[in-house]
C-alpha positions as CSV (number, residue, x, y, z in Angstrom):
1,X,13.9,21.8,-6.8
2,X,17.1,19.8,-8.5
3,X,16.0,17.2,-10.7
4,X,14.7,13.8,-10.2
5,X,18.0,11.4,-10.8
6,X,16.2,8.1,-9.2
7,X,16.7,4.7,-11.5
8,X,13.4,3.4,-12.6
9,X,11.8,0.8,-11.1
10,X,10.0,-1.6,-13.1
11,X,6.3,-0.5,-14.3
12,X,4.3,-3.3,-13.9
13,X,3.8,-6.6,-12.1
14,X,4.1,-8.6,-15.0
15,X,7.5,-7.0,-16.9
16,X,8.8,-7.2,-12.6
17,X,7.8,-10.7,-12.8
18,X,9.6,-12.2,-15.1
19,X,13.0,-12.7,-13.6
20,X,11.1,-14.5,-11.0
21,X,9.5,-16.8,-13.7
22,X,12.4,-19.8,-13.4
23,X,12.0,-19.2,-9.2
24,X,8.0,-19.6,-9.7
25,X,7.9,-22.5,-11.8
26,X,10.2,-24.4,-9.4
27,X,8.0,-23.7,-6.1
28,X,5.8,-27.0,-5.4
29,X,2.5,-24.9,-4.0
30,X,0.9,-28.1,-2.6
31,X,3.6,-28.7,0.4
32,X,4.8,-26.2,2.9
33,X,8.4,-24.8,2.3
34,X,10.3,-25.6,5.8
35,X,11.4,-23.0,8.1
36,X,14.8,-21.5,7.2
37,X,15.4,-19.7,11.0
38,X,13.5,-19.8,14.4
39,X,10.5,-19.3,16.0
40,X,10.8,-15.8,14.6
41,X,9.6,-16.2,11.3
42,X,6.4,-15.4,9.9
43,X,3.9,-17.6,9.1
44,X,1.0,-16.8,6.2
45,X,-1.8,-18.1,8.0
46,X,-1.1,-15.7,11.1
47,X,1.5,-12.9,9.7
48,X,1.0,-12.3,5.9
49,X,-3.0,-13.1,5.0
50,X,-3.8,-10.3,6.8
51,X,-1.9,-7.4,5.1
52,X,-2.9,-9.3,1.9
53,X,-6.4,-8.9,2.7
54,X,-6.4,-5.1,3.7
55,X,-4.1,-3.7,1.1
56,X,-3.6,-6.4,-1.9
57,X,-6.8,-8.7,-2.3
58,X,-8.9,-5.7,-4.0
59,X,-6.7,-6.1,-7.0
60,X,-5.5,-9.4,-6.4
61,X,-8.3,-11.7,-6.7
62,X,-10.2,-13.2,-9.7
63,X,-12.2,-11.1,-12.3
64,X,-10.0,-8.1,-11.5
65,X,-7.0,-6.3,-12.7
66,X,-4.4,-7.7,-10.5
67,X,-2.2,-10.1,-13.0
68,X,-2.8,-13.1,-10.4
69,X,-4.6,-13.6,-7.4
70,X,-3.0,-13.6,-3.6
71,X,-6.6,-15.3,-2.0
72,X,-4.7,-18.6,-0.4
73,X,-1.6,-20.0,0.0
74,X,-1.4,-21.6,-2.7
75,X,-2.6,-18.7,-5.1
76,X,0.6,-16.5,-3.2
77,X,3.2,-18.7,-2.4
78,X,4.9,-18.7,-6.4
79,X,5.0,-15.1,-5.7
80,X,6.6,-14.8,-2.8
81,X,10.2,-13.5,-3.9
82,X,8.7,-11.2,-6.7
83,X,6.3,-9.9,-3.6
84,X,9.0,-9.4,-1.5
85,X,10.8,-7.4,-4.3
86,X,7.8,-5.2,-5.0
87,X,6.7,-4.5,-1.6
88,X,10.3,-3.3,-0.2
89,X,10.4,-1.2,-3.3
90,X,7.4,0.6,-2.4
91,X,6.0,-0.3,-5.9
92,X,3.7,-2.3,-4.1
93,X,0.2,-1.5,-3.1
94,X,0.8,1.4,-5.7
95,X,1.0,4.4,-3.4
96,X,3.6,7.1,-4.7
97,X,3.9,10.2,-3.0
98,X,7.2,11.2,-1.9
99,X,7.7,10.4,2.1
100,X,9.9,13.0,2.6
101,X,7.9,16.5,2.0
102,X,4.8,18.0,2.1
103,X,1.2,16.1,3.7
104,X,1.6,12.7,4.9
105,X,-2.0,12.2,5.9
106,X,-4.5,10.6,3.5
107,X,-8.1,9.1,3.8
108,X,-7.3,6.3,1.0
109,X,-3.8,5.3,2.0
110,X,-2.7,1.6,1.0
111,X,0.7,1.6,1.5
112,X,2.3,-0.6,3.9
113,X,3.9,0.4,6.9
114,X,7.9,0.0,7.0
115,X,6.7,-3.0,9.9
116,X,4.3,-4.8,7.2
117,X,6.9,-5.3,5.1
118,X,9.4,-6.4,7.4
119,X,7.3,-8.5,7.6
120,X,6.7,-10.0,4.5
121,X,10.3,-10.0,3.6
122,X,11.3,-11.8,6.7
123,X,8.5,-14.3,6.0
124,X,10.2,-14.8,2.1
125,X,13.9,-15.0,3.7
126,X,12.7,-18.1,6.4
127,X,11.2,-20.2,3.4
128,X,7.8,-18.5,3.0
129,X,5.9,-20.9,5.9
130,X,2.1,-21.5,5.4
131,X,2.1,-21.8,9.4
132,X,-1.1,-23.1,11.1
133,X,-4.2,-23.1,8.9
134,X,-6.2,-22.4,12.3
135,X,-4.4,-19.0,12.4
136,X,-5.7,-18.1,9.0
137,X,-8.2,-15.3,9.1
138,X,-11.8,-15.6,7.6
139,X,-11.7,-15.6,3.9
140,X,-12.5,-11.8,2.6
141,X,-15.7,-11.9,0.4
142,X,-16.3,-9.7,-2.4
143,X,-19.4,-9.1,-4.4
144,X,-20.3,-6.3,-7.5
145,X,-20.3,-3.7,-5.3
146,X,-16.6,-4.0,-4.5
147,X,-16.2,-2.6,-7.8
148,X,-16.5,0.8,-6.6
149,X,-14.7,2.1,-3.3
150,X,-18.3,3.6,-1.9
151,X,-21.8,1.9,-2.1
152,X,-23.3,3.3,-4.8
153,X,-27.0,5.4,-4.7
154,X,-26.7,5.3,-8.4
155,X,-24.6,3.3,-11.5
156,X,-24.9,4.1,-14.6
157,X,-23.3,2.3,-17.9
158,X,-23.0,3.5,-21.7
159,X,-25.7,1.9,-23.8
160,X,-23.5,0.5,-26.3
161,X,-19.4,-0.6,-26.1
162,X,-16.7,1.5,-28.4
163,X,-14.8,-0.7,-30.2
164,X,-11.3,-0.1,-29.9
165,X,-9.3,-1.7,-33.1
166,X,-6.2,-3.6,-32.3
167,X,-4.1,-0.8,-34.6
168,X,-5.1,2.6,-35.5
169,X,-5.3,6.0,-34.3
170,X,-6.2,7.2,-31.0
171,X,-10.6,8.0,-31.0
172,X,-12.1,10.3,-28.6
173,X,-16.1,9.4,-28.6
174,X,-19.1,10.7,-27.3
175,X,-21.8,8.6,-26.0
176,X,-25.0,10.0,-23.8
177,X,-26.6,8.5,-21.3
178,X,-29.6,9.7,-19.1
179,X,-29.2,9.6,-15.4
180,X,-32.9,9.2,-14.8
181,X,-33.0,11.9,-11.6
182,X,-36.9,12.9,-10.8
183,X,-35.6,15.2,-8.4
184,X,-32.8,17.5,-7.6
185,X,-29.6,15.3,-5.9
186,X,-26.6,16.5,-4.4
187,X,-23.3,14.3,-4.7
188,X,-21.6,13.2,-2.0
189,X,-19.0,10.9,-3.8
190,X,-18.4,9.9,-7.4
191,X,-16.3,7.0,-9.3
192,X,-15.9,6.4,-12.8
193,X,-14.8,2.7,-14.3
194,X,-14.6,0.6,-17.2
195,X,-16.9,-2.4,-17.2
196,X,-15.0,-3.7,-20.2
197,X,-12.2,-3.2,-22.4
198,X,-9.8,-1.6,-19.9
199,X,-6.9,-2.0,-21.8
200,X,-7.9,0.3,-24.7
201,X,-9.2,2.6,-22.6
202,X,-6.6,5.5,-21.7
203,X,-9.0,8.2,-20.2
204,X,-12.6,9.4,-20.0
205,X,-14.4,13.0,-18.9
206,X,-17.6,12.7,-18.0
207,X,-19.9,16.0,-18.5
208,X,-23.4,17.0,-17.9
209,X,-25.3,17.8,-20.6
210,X,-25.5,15.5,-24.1
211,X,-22.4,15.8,-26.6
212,X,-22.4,19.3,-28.1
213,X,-23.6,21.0,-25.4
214,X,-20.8,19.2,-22.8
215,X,-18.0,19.8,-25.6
216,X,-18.8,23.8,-25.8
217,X,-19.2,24.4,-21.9
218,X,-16.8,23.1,-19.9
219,X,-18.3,23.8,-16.9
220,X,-20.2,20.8,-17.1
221,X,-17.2,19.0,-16.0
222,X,-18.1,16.3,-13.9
223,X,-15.8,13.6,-13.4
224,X,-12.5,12.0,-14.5
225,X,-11.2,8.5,-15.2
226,X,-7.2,7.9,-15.9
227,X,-6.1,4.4,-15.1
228,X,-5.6,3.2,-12.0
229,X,-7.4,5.9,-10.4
230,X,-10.2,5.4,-7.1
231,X,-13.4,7.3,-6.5
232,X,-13.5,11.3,-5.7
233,X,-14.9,12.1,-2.3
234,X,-16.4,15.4,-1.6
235,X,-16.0,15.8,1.7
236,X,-18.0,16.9,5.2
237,X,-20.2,19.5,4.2
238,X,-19.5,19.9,0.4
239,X,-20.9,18.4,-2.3
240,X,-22.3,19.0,-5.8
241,X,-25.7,19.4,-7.7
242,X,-27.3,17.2,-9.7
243,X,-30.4,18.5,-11.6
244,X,-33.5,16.2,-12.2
245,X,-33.6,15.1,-16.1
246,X,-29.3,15.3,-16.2
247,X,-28.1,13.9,-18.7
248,X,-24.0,12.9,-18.7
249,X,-21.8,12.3,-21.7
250,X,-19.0,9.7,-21.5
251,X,-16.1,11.3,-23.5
252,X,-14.1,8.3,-23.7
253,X,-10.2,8.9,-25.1
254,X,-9.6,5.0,-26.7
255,X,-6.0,3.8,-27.8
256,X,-5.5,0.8,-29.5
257,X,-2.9,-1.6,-28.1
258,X,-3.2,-5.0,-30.0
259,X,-6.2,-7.0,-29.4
260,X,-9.7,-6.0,-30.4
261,X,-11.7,-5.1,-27.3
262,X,-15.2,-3.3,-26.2
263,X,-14.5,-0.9,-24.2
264,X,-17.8,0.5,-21.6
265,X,-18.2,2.4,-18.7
266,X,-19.8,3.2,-16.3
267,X,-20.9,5.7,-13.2
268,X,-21.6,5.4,-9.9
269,X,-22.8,8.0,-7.4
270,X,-23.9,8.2,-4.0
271,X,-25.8,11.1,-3.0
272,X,-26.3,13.0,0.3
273,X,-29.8,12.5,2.3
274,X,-32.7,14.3,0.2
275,X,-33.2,17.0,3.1
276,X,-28.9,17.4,3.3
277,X,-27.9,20.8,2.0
278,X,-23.9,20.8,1.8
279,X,-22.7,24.2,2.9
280,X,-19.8,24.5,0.7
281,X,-20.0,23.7,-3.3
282,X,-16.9,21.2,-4.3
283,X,-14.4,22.1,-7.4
284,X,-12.5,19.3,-9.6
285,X,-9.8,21.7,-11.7
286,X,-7.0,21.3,-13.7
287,X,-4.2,23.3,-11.9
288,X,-1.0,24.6,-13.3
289,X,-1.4,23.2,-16.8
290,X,1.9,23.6,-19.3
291,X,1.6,24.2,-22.4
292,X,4.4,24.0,-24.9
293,X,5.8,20.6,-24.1
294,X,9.4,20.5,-25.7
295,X,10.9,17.0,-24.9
296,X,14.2,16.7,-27.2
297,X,15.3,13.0,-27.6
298,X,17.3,10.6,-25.2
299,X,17.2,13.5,-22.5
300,X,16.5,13.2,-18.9
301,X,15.1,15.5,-16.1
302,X,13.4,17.5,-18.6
303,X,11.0,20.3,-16.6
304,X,7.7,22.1,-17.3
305,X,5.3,24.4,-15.0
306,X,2.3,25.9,-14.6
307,X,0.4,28.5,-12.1
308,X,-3.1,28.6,-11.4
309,X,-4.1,31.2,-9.2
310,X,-7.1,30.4,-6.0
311,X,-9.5,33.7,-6.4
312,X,-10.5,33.5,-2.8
313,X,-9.4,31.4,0.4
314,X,-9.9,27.4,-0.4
315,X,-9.8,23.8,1.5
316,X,-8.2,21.4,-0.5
317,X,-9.2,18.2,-0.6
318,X,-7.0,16.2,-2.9
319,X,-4.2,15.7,-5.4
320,X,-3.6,14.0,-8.5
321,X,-1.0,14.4,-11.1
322,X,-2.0,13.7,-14.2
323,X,1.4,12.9,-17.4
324,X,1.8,10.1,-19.7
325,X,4.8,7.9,-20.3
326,X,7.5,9.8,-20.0
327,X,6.4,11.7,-16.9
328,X,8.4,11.0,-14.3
329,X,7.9,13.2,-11.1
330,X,5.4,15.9,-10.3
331,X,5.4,18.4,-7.6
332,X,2.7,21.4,-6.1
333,X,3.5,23.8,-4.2
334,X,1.4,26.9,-2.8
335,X,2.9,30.5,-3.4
336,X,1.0,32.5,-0.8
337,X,1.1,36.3,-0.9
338,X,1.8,38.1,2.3
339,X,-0.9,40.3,3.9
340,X,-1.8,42.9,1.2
341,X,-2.5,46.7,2.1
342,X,-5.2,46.7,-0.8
343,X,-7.3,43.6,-1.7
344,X,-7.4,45.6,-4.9
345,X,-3.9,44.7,-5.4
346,X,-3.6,41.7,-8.1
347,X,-0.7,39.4,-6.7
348,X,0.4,38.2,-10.3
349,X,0.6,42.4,-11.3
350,X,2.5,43.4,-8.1
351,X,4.0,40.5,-6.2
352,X,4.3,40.9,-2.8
353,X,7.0,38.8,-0.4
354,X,5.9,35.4,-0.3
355,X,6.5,32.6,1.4
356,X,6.4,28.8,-0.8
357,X,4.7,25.8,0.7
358,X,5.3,22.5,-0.6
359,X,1.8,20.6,-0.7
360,X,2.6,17.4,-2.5
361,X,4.7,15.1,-4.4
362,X,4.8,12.4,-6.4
363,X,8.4,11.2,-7.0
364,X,8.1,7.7,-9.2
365,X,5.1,8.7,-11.3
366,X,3.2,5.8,-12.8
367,X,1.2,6.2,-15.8
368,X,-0.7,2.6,-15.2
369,X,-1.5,4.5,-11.9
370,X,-4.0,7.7,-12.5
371,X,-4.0,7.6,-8.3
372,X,-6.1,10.5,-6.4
373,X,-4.5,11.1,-3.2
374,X,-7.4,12.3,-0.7
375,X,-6.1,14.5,2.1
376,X,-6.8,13.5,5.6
377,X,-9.6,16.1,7.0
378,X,-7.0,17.7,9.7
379,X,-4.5,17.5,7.1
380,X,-6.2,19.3,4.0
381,X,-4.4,22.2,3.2
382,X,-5.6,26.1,4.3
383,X,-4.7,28.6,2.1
384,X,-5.2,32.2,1.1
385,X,-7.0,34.1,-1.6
386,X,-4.7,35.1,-3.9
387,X,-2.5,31.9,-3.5
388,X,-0.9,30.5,-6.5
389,X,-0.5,26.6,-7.3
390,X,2.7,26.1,-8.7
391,X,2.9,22.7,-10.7
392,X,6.0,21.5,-12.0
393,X,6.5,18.0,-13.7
394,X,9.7,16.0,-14.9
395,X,10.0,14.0,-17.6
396,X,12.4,11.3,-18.8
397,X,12.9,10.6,-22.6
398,X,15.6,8.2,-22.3
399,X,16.1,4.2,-22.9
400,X,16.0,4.2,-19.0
401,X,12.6,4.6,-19.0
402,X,11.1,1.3,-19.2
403,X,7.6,2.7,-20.2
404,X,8.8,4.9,-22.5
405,X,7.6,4.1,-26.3
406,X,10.6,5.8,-28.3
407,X,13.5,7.1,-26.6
408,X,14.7,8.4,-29.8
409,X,12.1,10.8,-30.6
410,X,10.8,14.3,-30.0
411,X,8.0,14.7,-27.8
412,X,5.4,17.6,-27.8
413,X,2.2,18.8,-26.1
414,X,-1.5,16.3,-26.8
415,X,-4.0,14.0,-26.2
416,X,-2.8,11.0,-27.3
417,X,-0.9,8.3,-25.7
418,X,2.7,9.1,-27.5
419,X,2.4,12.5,-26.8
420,X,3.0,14.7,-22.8
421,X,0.7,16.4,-20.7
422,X,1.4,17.8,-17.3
423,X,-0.5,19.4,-15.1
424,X,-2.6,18.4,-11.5
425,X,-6.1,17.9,-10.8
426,X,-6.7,19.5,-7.7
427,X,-10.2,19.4,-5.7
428,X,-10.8,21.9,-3.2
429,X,-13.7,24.5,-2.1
430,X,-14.0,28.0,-1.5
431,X,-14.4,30.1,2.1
432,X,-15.5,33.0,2.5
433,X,-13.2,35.3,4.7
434,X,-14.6,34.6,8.3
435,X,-15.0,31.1,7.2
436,X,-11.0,30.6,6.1
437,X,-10.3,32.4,9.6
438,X,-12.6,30.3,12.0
439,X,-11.0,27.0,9.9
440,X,-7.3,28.3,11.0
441,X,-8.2,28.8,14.2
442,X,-9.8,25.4,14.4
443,X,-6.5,23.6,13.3
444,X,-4.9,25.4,15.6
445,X,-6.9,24.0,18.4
446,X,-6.6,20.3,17.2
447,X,-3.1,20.3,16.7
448,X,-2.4,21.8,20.4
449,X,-0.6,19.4,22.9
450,X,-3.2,18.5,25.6
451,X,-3.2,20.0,28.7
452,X,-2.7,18.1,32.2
453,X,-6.1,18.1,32.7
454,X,-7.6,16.9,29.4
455,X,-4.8,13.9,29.5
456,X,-6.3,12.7,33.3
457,X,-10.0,13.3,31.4
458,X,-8.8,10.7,28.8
């Protein structure tokens, strides 16, 4: 795939912001700007609230970690060119994956449609109108629990804050809470947010199990933070156990950046019904890892790939690529193997002819935005045992990368901040054979054109 050669767009509202700042403090909120065309134009009140409120106002609101709030006129109308430049970019709701290849179908999508923002740019262009006040829609409400993007069965927080110093090292730290199960659970969805301290906060693991026993078995993986990101859903008939007494360790990866700050988290679950037993068990894994990161200065386009291979048939269920500030695109693809005479036959020992499929991409990776991009149900992808996960990342270690810390040095492979990762995590389950088979046949029976008869049923 030739390299990623697209200029970068500006990472954040605020740096976007301020060439708008002389427009802003000109605007007069309190009075209506007139009507620059016709009848055409769009009003707020009738046009614009609405697509605030469905894709904007969960950020964009007071107490939360939009930069300024789009709840009234008022609050919007200073921001109505620097909107207008972020929506038409597509920078805005943060939604990156590349429209051109691969799934298009996702349970959490908040991008607008190409008609939404016509909208909202035509509505900036005829003087931003606040239209008839009796238009407006009811006022969204949000309380505590539209912190999380399910209702919660169960939130945990750390007992105590880490404080994050406004200079130093990066600090990973450990702190164990008990999840205070009586009884065996299984999870049906799971989020992971800070409560405080957000900024210093560049990552946290959560594992089962308190902090030596988590750190030495990594199969107590449970869940992920990276900022930006949503909730993970499992999915119709998977799901995960939770034993009674759990406990869960919050590995929190802290990064100083200024200001002194407390950073907390916390953990919320919701289960399945007690007498629920999901039929398949779901898998959170870090696919196609590279190692060996080898970023020279001031260069551009610089690529790195891993493989992961799926030991039996699998349902995936999401993508999310996970690089830090100089990442700059990420694709996964699926090598599957063709039909093999022996099962016995290892695919990485004695490749066969394959076919590549391109699941996803992200082409204008964000670090500020750790999204997880949840494949729609008819949409998740099918594949093979055997089939490999090819991950490949691009970076950008040049002056054009606005989030990029030093242009002028080397960048290798860790942890911290200043330093690269790249690799995917992927969420998916395992089928069994007859299982894979009856799944293929049921896509192909939902994606057939309807016959004469079933359109004059409908």
């Amino acid at each position: 795939m030739p390299g990623f050669n697209k200029s970068h767009v500006k990472s954040t509202w605020a740096l976007a912001l301020g060439a708008c700042a002389a427009v802003a403090v000109s605007v007069t909120v309190a009075g209506q700007a007139p009507v620059r065309s016709g009848p055409s134009v769009p009003t707020f009140a009738r046009d614009v609230m609405p697509i605030l409120q469905k894709s904007c106002q969960s950020c964009h609101r007071p107490d939360s970690i939009g930069p300024f709030s789009l709840m009234s006129y008022e609050d919007t109308r200073p921001w109505a060119r620097a909107i207008k430049s972020k929506v038409t970019a597509r920078e805005m709701p943060p939604w990156y994956i590349d429209r051109r290849v691969g799934v298009q179908k996702f349970k959490n999508d908040e991008s607008l449609t190409s008609a939404e923002i016509e909208t909202i740019a035509r509505w900036v262009d005829g003087g931003s109108p606040l239209g008839n006040r009796a238009d407006m829609p009811p006022t969204r409400h949000f309380d505590a629990s539209d912190r999380w993007h399910f209702t919660p069965d169960l939130v945990v927080e750390m007992k105590e804050p880490n404080i994050v110093p406004a200079a130093g090292p990066d600090q990973q730290t450990d702190n164990v809470v008990d999840l205070g199960l009586t009884e065996d659970r299984w999870i049906q969805a799971i989020e992971v947010k800070p409560v405080s301290g957000y900024k210093g906060i560049h990552h946290g693991v959560i594992y089962m199990g308190g902090d030596e026993e988590a750190a030495e078995q990594r199969a107590g993986f449970l869940a992920e933070y990276a900022v930006g990101k949503g909730a993970d859903f499992y999915g119709d008939n998977s799901g995960r156990l939770l034993k009674a007494g759990t406990q869960v360790n919050f590995q929190l990866h802290l990064h100083s950046n200024g200001e002194i700050q407390e950073a907390r988290a916390a953990l919320a679950i919701k289960f399945w019904p007690k007498d629920y037993l999901p039929k398949f068990k779901y898998q959170m894994v870090q696919m196609g890892s590279a190692r060996d990161i080898d970023i020279p200065p001031n260069t551009d386009n610089v690529r790195f790939e891993g493989y992961s291979k799926l030991t039996k048939a699998a349902r995936l269920l999401s993508f999310q690529p996970h690089m830090h500030n100089r990442g700059k695109a990420m694709c996964v693809e699926a090598i599957i193997p063709a039909a093999q005479e022996s099962q016995n036959i290892d695919v990485l020992d004695n490749p066969p002819l394959q076919r590549v499929q391109t699941i996803s991409c992200v082409d204008r990776y964000r670090f500020a935005w750790h999204r997880n991009y949840l494949y729609a149900d008819q949409e998740q992808p099918l594949l093979p045992a055997g089939t490999i996960l090819h991950v490949i990342g691009w970076k950008d270690n040049t002056s054009g990368n606005r989030f990029n810390p030093d242009p002028d040095n080397w960048v290798g492979s860790g942890p911290r901040t200043i330093d690269e990762m790249n690799f995917a995590w992927m969420s998916f389950y395992y089928l069994t054979d007859d299982e894979y088979k009856q799944a293929l046949a049921d896509r192909k029976t939902q994606k057939r054109p309807p016959t004469d008869q079933q359109q004059q049923q409908q």
